[in-house]
N, C-alpha and C positions, 0 to 999 in steps of 0.2 A: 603558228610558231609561238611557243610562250617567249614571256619575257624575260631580261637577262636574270641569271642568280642574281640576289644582289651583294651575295658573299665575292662572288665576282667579280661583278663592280666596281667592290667597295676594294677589293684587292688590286684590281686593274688601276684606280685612280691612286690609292696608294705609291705603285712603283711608277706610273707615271711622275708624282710629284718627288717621290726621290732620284728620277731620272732624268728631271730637267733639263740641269744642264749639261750633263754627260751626253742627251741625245741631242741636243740640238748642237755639239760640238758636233758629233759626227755625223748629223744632215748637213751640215755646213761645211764640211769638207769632201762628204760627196756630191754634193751640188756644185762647189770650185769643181770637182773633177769630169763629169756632168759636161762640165758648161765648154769641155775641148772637143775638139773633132775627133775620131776615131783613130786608133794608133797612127794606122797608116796613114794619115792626113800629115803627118807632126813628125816622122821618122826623115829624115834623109833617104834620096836614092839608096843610098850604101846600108842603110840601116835596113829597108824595106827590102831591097835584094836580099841580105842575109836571111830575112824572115822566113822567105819562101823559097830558098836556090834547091831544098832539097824536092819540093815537091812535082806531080806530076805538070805536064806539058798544059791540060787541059785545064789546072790548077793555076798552075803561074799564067795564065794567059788572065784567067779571072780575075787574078788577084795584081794583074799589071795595071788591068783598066780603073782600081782602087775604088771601084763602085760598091761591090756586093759584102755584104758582113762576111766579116770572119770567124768561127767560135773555136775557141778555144778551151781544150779539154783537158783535166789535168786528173790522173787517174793515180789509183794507187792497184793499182794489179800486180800480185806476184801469185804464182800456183804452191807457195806456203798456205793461205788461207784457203781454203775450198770456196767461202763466199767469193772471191773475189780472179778466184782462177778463170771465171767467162769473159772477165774483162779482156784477154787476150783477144776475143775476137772484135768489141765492142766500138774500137779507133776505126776500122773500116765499115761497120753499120751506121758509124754517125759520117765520116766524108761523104759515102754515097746517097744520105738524107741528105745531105747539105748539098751535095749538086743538083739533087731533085729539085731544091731550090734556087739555085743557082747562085749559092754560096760556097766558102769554102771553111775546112775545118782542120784544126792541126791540133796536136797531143803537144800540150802545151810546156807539159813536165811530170813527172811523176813523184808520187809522195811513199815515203815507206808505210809500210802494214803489218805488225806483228798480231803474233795471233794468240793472246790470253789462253785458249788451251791447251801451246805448246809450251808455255814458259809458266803455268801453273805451278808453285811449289820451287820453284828455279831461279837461279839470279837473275835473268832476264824478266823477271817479271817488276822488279826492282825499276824499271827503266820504261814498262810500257806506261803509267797514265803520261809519265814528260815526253811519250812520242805525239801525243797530243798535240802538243804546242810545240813542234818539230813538222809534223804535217803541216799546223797553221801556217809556221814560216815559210814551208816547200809550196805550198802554194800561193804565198806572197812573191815566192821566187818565181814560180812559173807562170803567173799572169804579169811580173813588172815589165814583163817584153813589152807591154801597152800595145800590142798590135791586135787585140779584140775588140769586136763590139758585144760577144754575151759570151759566155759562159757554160760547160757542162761539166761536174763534178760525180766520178764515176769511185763509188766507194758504197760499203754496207758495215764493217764493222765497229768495233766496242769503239776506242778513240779516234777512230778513222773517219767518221761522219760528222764527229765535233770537232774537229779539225780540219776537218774542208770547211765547215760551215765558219768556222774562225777567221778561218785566213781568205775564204770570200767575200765574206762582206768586209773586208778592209778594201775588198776594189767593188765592193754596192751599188757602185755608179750604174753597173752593168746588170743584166738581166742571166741571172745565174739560174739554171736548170740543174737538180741529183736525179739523179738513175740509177739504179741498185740493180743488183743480178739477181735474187731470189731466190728462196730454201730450197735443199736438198730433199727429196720426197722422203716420207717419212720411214724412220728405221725401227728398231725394238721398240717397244713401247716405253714410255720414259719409266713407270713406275719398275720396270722390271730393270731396268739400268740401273737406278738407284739402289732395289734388292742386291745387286750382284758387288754394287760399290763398297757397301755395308758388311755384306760378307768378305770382302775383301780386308775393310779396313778389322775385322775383328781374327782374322786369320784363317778363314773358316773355308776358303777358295784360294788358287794359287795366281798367281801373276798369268798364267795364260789363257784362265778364265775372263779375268778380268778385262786381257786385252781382246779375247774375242766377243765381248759385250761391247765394249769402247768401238772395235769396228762397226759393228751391228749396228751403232749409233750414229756413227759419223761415217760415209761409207761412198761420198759422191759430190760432185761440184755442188755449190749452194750454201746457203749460212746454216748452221744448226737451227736444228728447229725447235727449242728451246725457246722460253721467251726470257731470252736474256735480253744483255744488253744491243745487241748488232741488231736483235728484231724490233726492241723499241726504238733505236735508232729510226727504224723504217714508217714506225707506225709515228711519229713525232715528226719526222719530213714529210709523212701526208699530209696531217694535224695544219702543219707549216704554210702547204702550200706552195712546195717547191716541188715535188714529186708530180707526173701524170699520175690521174686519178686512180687508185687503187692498183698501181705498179706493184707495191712492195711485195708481194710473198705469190707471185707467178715464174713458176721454175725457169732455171735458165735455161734447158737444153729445149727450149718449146718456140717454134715460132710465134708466138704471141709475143715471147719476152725480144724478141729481135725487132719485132714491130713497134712495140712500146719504147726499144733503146731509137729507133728512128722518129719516132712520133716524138722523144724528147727532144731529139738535136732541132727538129722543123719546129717546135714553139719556143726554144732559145732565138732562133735566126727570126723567126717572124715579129717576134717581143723586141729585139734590135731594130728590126726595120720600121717596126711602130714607134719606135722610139720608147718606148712602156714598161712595165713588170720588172724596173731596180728590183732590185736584192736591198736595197734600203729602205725603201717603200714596202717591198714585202714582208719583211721582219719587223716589227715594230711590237709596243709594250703587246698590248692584243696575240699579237703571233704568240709573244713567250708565254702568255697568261693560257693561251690556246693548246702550247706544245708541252704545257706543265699538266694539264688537266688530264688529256690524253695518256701520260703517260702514269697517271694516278687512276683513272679509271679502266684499264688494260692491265695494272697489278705492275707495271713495269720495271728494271732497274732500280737499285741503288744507286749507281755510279754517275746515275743521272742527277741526283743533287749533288754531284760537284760538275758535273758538264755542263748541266744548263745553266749555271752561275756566272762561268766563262763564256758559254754560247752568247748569251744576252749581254752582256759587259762587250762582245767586240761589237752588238749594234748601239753602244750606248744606252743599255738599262738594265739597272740595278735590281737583284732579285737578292730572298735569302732565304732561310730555312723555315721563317715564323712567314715566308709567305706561301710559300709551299704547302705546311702545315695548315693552315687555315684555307687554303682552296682545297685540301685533300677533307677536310670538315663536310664540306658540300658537294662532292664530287662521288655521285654513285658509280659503284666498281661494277661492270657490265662485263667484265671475260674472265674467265678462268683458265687457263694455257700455263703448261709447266712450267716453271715449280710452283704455279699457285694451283694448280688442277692436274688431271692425268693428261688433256688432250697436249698435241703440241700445233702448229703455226699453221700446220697446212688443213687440220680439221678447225681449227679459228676460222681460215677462209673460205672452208667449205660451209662453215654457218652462215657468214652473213659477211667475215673480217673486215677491212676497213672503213667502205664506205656503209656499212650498217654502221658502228660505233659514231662515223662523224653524225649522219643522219639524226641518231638519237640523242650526242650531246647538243648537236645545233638545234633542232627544234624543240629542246626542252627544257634549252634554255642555260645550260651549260655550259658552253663556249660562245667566245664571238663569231655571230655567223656574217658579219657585215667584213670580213680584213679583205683583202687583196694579195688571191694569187695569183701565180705563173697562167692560171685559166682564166682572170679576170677579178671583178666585181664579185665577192660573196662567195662561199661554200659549196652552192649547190652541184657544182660539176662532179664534188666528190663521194657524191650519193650516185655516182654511177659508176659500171664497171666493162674494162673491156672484153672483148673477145671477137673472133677472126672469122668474117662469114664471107666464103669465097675468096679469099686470099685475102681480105680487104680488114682491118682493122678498124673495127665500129666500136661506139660506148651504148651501153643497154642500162637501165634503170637496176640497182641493186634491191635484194631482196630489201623488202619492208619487214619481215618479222623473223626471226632469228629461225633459222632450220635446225638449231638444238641447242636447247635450253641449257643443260648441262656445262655447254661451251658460252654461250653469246646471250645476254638477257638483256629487254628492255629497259630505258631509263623507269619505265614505272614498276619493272621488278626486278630489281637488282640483285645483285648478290648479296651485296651489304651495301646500309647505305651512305660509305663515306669511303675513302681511297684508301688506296696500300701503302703508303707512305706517311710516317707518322716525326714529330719532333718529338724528341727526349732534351731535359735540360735539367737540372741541377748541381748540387757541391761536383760531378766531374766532369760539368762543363755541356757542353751541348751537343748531339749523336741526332741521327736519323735511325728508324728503324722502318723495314719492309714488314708490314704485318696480313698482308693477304694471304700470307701462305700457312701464317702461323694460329691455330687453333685458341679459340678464347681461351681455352683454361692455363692456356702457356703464356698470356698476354702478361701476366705477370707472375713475376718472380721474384724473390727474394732468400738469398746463400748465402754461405761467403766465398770469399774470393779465391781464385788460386791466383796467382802471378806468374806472367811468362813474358821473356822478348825476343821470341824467336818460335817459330810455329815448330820448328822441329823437337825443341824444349816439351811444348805443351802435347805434341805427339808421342814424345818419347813416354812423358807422365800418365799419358792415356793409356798404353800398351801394358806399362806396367799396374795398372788397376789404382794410382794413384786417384783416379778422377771419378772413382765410379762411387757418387754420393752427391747428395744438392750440390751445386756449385754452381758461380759463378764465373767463367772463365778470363782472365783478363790480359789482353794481349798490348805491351804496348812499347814504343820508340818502331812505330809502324805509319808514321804522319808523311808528308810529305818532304820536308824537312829531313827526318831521317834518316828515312832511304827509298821516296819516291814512291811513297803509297804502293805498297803491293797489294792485288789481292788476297784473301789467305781461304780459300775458296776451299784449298786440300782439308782444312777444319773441318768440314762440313760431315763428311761421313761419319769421322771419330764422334762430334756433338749430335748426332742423331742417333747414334748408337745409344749412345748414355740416357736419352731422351727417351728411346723407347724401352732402357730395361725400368723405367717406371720414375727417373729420377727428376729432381725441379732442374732444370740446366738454360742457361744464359750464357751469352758471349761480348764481351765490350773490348772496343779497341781501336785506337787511332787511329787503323789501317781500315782498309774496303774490305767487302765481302766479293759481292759480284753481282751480275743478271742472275745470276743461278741462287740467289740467298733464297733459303728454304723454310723450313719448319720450325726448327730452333730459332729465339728471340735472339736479335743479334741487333746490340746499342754498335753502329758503326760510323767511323768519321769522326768522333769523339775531337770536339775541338774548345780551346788549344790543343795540341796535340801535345805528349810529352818529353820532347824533346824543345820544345819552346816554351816550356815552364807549366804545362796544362800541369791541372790535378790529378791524372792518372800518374804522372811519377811519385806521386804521396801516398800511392795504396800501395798496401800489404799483404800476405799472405794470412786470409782468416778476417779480413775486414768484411764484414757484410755489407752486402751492395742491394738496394733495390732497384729491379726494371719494372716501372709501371710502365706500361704501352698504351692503356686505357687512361691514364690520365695525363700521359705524360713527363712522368719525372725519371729521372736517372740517379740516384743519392746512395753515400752511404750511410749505415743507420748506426748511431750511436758512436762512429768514429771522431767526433771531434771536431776542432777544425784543423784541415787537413793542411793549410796552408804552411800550420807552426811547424811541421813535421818536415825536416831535411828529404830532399827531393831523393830520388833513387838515380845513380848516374848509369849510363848505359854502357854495357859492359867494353872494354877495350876493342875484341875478339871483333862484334856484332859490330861495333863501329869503323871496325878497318873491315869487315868482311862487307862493308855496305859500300862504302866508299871505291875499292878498287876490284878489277876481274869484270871480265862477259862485258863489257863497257861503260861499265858504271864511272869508272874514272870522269869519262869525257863528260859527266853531268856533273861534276861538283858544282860549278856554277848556278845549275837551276835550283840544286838543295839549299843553296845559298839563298836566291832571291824568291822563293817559290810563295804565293799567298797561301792564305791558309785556307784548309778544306770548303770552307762555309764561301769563300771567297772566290772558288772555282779554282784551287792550286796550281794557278798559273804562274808563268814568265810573261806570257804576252802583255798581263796589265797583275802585274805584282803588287805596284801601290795598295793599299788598302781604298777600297770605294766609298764604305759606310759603317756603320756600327749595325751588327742587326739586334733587329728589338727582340727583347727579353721580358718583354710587360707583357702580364697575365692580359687574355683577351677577354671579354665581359662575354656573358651568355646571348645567344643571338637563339632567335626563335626559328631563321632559317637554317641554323646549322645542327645535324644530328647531335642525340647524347648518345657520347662514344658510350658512354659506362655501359647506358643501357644497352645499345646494342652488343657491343660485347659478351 
């Protein structure tokens, strides 16, 4: 095994010392919590009664003699999301592991789960990143019963995973297990989905086309098989260390995946009765530096540099966009899965998926292979993978060399050799852009600007051939603040249009993109945002904007300073349409205290954490030249 990067090291010791004293607050308040007896130890007759009066005979007789752990499970299942419709059977695969063990297990509470492809382009989408920190709290709610000794968190999608992971490790104490349901086998080919979306969006197919492509694609229980955001999600819980080894993307209807929901609940109950494997101890700076890597060299999300800002903040450690940036420097991107490649999730796994990736970040030096997970001491368990010989659930060593190159490449021959995840910063403030998917000669760009605050605006201007010319397209009072970060995902076909009739085209904008950000360069998360005074309320229609992605900056050229210039106020219309309707009302509070994007646009911890750095980084001999590679 080589040794560590030292760009990661030297990144690792960084958020350590800006983590200080943030983490050692909160070991210090899991360790008070730690130091009690097991719910049922501490409840009253009357409180412990109520815990269990509903369950079976042979339950409550278990749970009277107040010996055996309890785990408690708190799931977010509704059959709205396809990922997450298996979970229906899932509460009675883990009771009957738990009695195997001679435990017991109860569904502790459940969290809501919207599903970003229903509410794409819709008011509801206004409202899903602040379901985020609505699950964190649901599941604050449904472990305060304190009547557990560990944990299992039954979830796979977009804000659904960062939000159990939130509001878990607020009870750390305990030894928390994720279990995920697993893709849908695969449907049309992604590339042809896209072709039909395209023609969709330029009028050239009718709405019924469209939607029997959309079936074709989505078509049966399971997460899309896209690598958006719900599949990084999975591939970031392995990374973690909170997942069984190579769970994430084995279909649900499979007895393998019922095997694995039981072989989770038995190493939640066995980590309780060792006493072992906190959720505080298992997440630490390492974990985050490990679950950032991962999702830089998988091509992953956008939406993940504002989730994992928040993720890390509720274990007490500070990350931010210039640190992301600089591990994405050194971080060889080793998969190609849709929208950075043709294949999608399920031929991922058929190459080599997850535990080929950790194998080849940890022995090449890439991640921390020393953290502690749910399996123990060190990495190694997750170089291997399950499957089912004679009824029995065994783990078998995973491939060593990738079964196709196209999809899965070694660290020593990557795809490129630095991540998909890039910082932009200049005069309009600071953006993330995903560039694995986006072709060098699109890496930069420079138009001018059109102005929009409302996607239906800039759609409307697309339809009418307003847009078809260099441009840069500029979206904004889309921050968190605004109106809860929406995605604006529905963009995507129109700016690919325009892309391919030969034109230079860029996208910037307070608001998100998606798992799904594509080919077009798209500066997103733009913060401040402008609605809290960012420099995107100063640009105009015809300013020229440049996006370098290659080196970095986000600027306009020859505008001036933008600051003298009277802010643009956001229209009445858009601000009462943001504010009330589909439930947006019952959020005004979160627009109110909400942090800002770079800070993980939370409620849960709104204070400001830190300042991030904005100081040019010196040349390092182990980190690639993007230029060049580019």
């Amino acid at each position: 095994m080589k040794p560590l990067n030292p760009v990661v090291a030297e990144i690792t010791d960084r958020i350590r010392a800006r983590s200080a004293a943030t983490r050692a607050d909160y070991l210090r308040r899991m360790d008070a919590a730690s130091g009690h007896e097991p719910g049922r130890a501490k409840l009253s007759c009357a409180n412990w009664a109520h815990a269990f009066a509903g369950q079976t005979i042979a339950d409550k007789l278990t749970m009277m003699a107040g010996k055996a752990p309890n785990l408690g499970v708190v799931t977010a299942y509704n059959d709205m999301l396809s990922a997450h419709q298996p979970f229906e059977r899932f509460p009675e695969v883990i009771r009957q592991a738990a009695r195997e063990m001679g435990a017991t297990a109860q569904v502790a509470g459940g969290t809501p789960a919207m599903c970003d492809g229903v509410t794409q382009g819709r008011p509801g989408m206004e409202l899903s990143l602040f379901s985020r920190d609505v699950i964190a709290m649901s599941t604050g709610v449904a472990l305060t019963h304190d009547a557990f000794d560990a944990a299992m968190m039954l979830g796979v999608c977009d804000k659904i995973v960062p939000g159990l992971f939130m509001g878990a490790l607020a009870f750390g104490h305990l030894p928390v297990v994720f279990a995920p349901a697993g893709p849908m086998p695969s449907g049309i080919p992604n590339a042809e989905k896209a072709r039909v979306r395209a023609e969709y969006a330029q009028g050239k197919v009718d709405r019924q086309t469209l939607l029997e492509s959309e079936i074709g694609s989505y078509h049966s229980p399971g997460t899309c098989t896209f690598y958006g955001t719900a599949n990084s999600n999975q591939m970031m819980m392995e990374m973690a260390g909170l997942h069984m080894p190579s769970t994430a993307f084995v279909h649900p209807e499979t007895g393998l995946r019922d095997a694995l929901t039981a072989a989770a609940a038995k190493q939640a109950i066995l980590l309780a009765s060792e006493k072992r494997g906190r959720m505080a101890d298992v997440v630490d700076e390492r974990t985050i530096v490990n679950m950032i890597v991962a999702l830089l060299a998988t091509g992953g999300s956008t939406n993940h540099a504002i989730h994992l800002a928040a993720m890390a903040r509720s274990a007490g450690v500070l990350i931010d966009w210039t640190d992301m940036d600089r591990l994405s420097s050194a971080t060889p991107l080793l998969a190609r899965v849709y929208p950075n490649g043709s294949a999608d999730v399920n031929a991922f796994q058929a190459a080599g998926g997850t535990a080929f990736v950790i194998r080849e970040l940890a022995e090449n030096g890439h991640m921390h292979a020393d953290v502690t997970t749910i399996m123990g001491e060190g990495v190694e368990a997750y170089y291997r993978e399950p499957t089912m010989q004679d009824g029995e659930l065994v783990w078998v060593d995973g491939v060593s060399e990738s079964l196709d190159l196209d999809i899965l490449r070694p660290a020593s021959d990557p795809f490129q050799k630095d991540g998909g995840l890039r910082l932009l910063q200049g005069d309009l403030g600071r953006a993330v852009i995903k560039v694995s998917a986006v072709k060098p000669e699109h890496r930069i760009i420079e138009a001018p600007a059109a102005v929009f605050e409302t996607q239906e605006a800039a759609l409307e201007a697309f339809k009418a051939g307003e847009l078809d010319r260099d441009v840069v397209v500029v979206l904004r009072f889309q921050g968190p603040r605004a109106n809860g970060m929406p995605e604006l995902h529905s963009l995507s076909p129109a700016l690919s249009v325009l892309q391919d009739k030969g034109f230079r085209v860029a996208f910037v904008t307070d608001g998100r993109m998606s798992g799904a950000s594509g080919k077009t360069p798209a500066a997103i998360h733009v913060s401040p945002e402008a609605l809290a005074g960012g420099p995107l309320a100063h640009v105009r229609d015809g300013d020229v904007i440049r996006l370098d992605a290659v080196s970095g900056v986000l600027t306009t050229v020859g505008a001036g300073d933008l600051a003298a210039r009277p802010a643009a106020a956001r229209s009445e219309e858009h601000a009462a349409g943001s504010a009330w309707g589909y439930g947006r009302e019952l959020f005004g509070a979160f627009r109110q205290a909400v942090s800002t994007a770079e800070e993980g646009a939370s409620v849960c911890f709104a204070a400001p954490t830190h300042a991030p750095e904005h100081v040019d980084v010196p040349p390092d001999p182990n980190v690639v030249d993007r230029a060049v590679d580019a």
